[in-house]
N, C-alpha and C positions, 0 to 999 in steps of 0.2 A: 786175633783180638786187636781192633784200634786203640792206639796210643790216647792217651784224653788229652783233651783239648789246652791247648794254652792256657792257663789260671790268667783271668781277667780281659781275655782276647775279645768275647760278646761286649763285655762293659763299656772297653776301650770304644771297639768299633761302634756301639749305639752310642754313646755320643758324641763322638765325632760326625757319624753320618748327621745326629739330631742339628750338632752347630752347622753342618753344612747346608741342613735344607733353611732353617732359620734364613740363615746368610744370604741364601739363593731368592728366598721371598722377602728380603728385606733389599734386596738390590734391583729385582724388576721392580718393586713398589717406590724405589726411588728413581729408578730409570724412567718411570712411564713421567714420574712430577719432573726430574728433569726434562725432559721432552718440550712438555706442557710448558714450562719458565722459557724457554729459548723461542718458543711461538709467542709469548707474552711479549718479552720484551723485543721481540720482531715489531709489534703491532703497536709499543711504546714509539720506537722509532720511527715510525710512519705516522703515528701523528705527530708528530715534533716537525716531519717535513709538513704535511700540513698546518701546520703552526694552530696545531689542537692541542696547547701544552697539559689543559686541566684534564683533556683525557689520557695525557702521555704519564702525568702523573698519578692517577686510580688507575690503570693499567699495571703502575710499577709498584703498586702497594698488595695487589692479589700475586703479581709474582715474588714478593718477598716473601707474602705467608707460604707459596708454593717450596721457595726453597726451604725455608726454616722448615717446612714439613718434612722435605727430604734430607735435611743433614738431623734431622730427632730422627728419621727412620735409621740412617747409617750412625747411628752415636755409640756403636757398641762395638765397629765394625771400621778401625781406622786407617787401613789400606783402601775400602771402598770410600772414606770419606775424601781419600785426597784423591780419588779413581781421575780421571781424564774426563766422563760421561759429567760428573760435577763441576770437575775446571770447565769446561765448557758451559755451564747452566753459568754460571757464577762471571765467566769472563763476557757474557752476552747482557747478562743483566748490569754488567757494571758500563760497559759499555754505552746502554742505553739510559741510562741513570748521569753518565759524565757527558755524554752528548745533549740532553736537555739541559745540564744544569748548564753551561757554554753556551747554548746556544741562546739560552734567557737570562743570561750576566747572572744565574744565582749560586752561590757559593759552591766552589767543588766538593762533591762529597768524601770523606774518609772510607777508606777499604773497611775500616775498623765498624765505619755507621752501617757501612751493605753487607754486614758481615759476610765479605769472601775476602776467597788467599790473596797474599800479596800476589804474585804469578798471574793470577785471573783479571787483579784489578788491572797492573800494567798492559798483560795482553787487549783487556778493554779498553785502556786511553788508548792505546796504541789503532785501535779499529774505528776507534771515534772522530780520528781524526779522517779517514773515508767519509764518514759521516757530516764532518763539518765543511767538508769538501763541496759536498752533496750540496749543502742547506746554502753555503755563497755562493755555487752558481746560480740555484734558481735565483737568490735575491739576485744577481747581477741581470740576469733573464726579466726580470720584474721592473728592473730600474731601480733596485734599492742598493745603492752604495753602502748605507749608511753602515751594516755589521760585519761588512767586508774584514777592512783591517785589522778590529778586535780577534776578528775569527782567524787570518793567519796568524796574528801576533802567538792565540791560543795554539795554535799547530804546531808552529815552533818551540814555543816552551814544552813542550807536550815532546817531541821529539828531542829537545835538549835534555829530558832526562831519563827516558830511555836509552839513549846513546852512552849514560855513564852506566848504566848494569850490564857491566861485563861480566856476568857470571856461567859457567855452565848451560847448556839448555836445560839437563836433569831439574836444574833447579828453578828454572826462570819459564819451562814448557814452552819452549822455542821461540822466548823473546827475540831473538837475534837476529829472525826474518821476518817479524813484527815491524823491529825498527827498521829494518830494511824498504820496508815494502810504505812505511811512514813516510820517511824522506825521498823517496819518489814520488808520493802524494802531496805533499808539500814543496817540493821543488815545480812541478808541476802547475800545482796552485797559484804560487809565487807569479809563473808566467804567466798565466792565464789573468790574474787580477792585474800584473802592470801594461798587461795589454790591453785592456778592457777602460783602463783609466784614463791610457793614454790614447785611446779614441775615441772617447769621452770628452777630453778636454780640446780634441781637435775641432769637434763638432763642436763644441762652446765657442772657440775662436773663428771659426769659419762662419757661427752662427750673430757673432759678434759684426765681422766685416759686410755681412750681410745685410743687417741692418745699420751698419755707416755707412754704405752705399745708398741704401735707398733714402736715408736722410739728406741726402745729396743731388741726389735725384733733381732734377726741376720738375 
């Protein structure tokens, strides 16, 4: 005759299995909206390089409802909220949220306004600054000096304060080669703008003598 069963071994195990399928469908149903936010604000940041700001900014209002959708899916469920698949939606969208507001003088937003982690927003300035990299060369390509300086000024503030979170990567999600890979963009930059200025200004002076010569001219 078989021994009888465990007292409460079914109970336990159905729900346990129940929270895990929950769990399971509450994680692809935010996997797929992260997905979706990281194509958004891919496509936020390309108009910015376009300097299509009014559509970088409704681009960045359907990706907010996206993420808000997917942290009320994970709200019950806070190992998945802080999952990597989310730091990721979250460090992309802050990303392209801090790269238009810099690159249109308008106020930088608070982590706390984009509702994401602290870890997500820094690892986004820190990506932003590739970004602003991006946007002064074409201006120098263009012939527009004019957002140059503002925009390393921003680079370097922007890396002056990641360079003080020394903390853990556990904590920070690998800030530490973030900043790393900043200040090679920025040193970089640096060269590339005072090169650019200083043949600029040679062409001014060349273009100066050029025409004292011909005023001279008989």
């Amino acid at each position: 005759m078989a021994p009888d069963q465990i007292p409460r071994l079914d109970e336990i195990n159905n729900r346990i299995r129940q929270c895990f399928t929950d769990k399971d469908l509450a994680r692809e149903k935010a996997l797929r909206a992260c997905r979706e936010s990281i194509r958004h604000s891919a496509n936020a940041i390309r108009a910015v390089h376009r300097r299509d700001y009014d559509a970088s900014r409704e681009v960045l209002k359907l990706d907010q409802a996206i993420l808000r959708e997917a942290g009320g899916v994970l709200a019950g469920y806070g190992d998945l909220l802080n999952s990597g698949f989310m730091h990721d939606a979250q460090k992309e969208y802050a990303e392209a949220n801090i790269t238009l507001a810099l690159v249109t003088g308008a106020e930088l937003p608070a982590p706390e306004e984009l509702s994401v982690g602290y870890a997500a927003y820094l690892n986004g300035m820190g990506e932003a600054v590739g970004e602003l990299r991006r946007f002064l060369l074409d201006s120098l390509r263009a012939g527009d000096y004019s957002p140059c300086e503002t925009l390393l000024s921003n680079m370097d503030d922007i890396y002056q304060v990641l360079v003080t979170m020394d903390f853990p990567d556990a904590i920070t999600y690998g800030l530490r080669r973030t900043t790393d890979v900043t200040r090679g963009i920025l040193e970089k930059t640096r060269g590339d703008l005072t090169l650019a200025i200083r043949e600029k200004e040679i062409e001014l002076t060349l273009s100066k003598l050029n025409s004292g010569l011909k005023e001279h001219q008989p």
